[in-house]
C-alpha positions in Angstrom: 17.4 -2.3 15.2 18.2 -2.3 11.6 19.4 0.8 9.9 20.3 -1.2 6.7 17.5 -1.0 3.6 15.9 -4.3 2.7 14.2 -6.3 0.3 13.1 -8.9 2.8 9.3 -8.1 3.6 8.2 -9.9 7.0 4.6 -11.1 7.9 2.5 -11.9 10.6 -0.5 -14.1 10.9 -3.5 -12.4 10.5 -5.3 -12.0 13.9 -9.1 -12.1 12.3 -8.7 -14.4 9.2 -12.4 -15.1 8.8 -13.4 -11.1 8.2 -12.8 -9.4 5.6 -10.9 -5.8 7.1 -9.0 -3.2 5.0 -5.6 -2.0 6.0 -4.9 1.3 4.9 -1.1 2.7 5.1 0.3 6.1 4.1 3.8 6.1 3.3 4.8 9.9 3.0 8.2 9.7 2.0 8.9 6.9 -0.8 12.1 8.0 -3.2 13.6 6.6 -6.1 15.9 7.8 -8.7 14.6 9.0 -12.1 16.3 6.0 -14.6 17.0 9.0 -17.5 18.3 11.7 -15.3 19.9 10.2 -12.0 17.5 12.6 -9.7 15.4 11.9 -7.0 11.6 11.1 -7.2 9.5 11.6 -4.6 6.3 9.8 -3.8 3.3 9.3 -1.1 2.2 5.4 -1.4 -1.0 4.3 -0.3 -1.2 0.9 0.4 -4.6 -0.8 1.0 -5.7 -4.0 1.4 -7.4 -6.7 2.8 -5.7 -9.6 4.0 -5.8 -13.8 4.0 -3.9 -15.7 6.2 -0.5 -12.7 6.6 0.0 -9.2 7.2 3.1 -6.9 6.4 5.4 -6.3 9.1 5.5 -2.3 9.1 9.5 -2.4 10.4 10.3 -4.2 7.5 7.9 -2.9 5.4 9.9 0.7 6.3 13.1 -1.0 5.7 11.9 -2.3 2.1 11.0 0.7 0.8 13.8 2.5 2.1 15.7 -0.1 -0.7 14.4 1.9 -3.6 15.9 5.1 -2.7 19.2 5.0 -4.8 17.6 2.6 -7.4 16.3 3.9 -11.1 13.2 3.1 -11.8 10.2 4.5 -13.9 6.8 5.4 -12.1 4.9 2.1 -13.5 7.5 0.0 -12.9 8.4 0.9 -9.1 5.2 1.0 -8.5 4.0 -2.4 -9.9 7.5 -4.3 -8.6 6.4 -2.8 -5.1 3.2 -4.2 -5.5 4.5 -7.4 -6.8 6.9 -8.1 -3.8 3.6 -7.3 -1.4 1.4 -9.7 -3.0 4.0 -12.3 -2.7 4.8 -11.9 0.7 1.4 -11.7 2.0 -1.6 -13.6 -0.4 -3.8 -11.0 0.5 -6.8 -11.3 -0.8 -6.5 -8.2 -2.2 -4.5 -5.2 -2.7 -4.2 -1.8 -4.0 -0.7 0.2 -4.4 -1.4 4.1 -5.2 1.6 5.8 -6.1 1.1 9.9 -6.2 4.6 10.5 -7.5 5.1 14.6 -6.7 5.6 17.3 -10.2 8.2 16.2 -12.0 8.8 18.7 -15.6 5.5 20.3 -14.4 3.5 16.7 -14.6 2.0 15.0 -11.6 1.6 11.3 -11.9 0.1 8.8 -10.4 -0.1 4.7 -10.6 -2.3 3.0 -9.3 -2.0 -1.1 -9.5 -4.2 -3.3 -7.9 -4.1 -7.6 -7.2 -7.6 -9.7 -6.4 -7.4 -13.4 -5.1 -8.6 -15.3 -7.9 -12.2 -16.3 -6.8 -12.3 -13.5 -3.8 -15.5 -11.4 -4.1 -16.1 -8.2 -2.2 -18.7 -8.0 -0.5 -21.6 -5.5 -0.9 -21.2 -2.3 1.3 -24.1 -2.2 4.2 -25.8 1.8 4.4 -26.8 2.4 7.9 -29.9 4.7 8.4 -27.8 8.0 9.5 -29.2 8.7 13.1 -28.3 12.2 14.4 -26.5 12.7 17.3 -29.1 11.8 21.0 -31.7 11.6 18.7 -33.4 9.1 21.0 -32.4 11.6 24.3 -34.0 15.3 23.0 -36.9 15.8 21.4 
């Protein structure tokens, strides 16, 4: 096992290519160094997406952003390299990278950068009829 950073982001083939499913990841602990003053930044990513024909690897997905940690980098541009590198790797058909950077000089900031397939189209979100819990078993 690796305990090395990386820049190299693995795939896999996506196991059900012809749905559409989101993948949601949480990645709590995301640092970088400030460019201006050397000291760390700390972020939670949110990574969501919804993938083609790949999916991201999560060990090397772990190791990769472990890369960033002693690197300088503003909020907007970490957050839109990061999302760069994913969208290369993988083709999704799309993505969304939410960076929730913590207070820094009393200002929270967050980024939020997003890639569509060109021609991909969501589609329309079905609403169930909300059925209570054994309505069909008590009267």
């Amino acid at each position: 096992m690796s305990t090395q950073p990386s820049k190299s982001l693995e795939t896999f083939p996506n196991p059900t290519p012809q749905r559409d499913f989101t993948i949601h990841m949480e990645i709590p602990e995301f640092t970088c160094l400030c460019p201006k003053t050397g000291q760390p930044d700390f972020a939670t990513l949110i990574l969501d997406y919804i993938p083609d024909q790949l999916c991201v690897e999560l060990k090397s997905l772990k190791l990769y952003m472990w890369s960033f940690r002693d690197e300088g980098a503003f909020h907007e541009a970490v957050t839109n390299r990061i999302l760069d590198d994913l969208v290369l790797a993988t083709q999704p058909r799309f993505m969304r990278l939410t960076a929730k950077f913590y207070v820094r000089g009393g200002v929270f900031t967050t980024v939020i950068a997003e890639h569509r397939k060109q021609g991909w189209q969501q589609l329309p979100p079905v609403t169930l009829v909300e059925v209570s819990s054994q309505a069909s078993t008590r009267g």
